[in-house]
N, C-alpha and C positions, 0 to 999 in steps of 0.2 A: 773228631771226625764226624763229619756228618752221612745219616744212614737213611732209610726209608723204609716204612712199616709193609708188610708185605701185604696189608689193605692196599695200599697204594701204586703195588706194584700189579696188581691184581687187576686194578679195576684201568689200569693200561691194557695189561693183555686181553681184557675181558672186551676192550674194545676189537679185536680180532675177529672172537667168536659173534658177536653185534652186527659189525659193520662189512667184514669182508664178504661175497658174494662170489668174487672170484679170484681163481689164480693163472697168470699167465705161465707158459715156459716161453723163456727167453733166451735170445741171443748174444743177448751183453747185460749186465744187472742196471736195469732202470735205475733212476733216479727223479723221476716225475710220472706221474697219471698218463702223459702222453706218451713217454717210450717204453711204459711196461705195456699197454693197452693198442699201439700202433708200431710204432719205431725200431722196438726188437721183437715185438711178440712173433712169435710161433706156432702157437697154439695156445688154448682156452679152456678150460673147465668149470662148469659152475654149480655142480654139486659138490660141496666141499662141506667139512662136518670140523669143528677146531672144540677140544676137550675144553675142562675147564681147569682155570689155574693151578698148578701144583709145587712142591718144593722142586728145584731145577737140579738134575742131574749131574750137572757138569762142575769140576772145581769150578771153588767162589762163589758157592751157594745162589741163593738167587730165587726166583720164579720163571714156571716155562707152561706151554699151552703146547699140544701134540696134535696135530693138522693131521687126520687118518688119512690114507690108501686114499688115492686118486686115482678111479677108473674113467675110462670113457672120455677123456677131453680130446678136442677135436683140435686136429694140429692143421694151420692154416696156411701155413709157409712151410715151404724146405730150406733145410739150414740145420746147424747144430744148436743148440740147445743145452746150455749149461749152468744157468742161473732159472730163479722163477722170480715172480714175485706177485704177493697181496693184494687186491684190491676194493673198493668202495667203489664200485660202479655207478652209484646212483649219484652220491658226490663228488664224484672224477678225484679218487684220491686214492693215493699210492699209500699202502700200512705197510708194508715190508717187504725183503729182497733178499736171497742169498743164494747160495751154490747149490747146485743138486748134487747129489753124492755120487755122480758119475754122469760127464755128458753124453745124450744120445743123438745120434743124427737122426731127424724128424724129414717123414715127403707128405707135403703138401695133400690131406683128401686121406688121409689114414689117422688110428685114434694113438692116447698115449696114455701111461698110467707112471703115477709115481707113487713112491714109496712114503713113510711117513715123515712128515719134518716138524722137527722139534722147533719150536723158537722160545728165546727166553732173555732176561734179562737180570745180568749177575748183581749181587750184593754189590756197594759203594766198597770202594778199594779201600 
């Protein structure tokens, strides 16, 4: 079975902490730079703070990076809001996407604050 050293898994996640600059909340989970950034966004925040690499919590071991407390992003649209997702804004590149731990209905000209999110990437099966 083939595995990977968690140097290498590390220096994935490590591009998070690097490169991401923002996170959208979203109306449906992107899939490109353009519909996390336009298409479903809802709001924006761009102080975002992402720990650095650690053993991953969840069965199937792994490596994970902890995204703190999200205060203050500026919600742009009304809509719900159920997914977020990563970005690279300066290279128009989507780094990740997933569920918020409960959707909230966002109006348009009010702020929003999220909780922490784990990401991570488990051991080779």
């Amino acid at each position: 079975m083939a595995s990977m050293s968690d140097y290498v898994l590390d220096a994935a996640l490590s591009k998070l902490d690097t490169e991401a600059d923002k996170i959208y909340i979203t109306s449906q989970e992107a899939t490109t730079y353009t519909e996390a950034s336009s298409t479903y966004a809802l709001g924006v925040a761009t102080s975002i703070s992402i720990g650095a690499p650690q053993d991953r919590s969840a069965s199937g071991g792994g490596r994970e990076v902890v995204l703190a407390n999200v205060t203050g992003g500026s919600v742009t649209a009304t809509g719900d809001a159920d997914t977020f997702a990563l970005v690279d804004s300066t290279n128009s590149r989507l780094l990740a996407t997933g569920s918020l731990t409960a959707s909230q209905t966002v109006t348009s000209g009010n702020t929003f604050v999220l909780a922490s999110i784990t990401l991570g990437i488990p051991d080779p099966a």
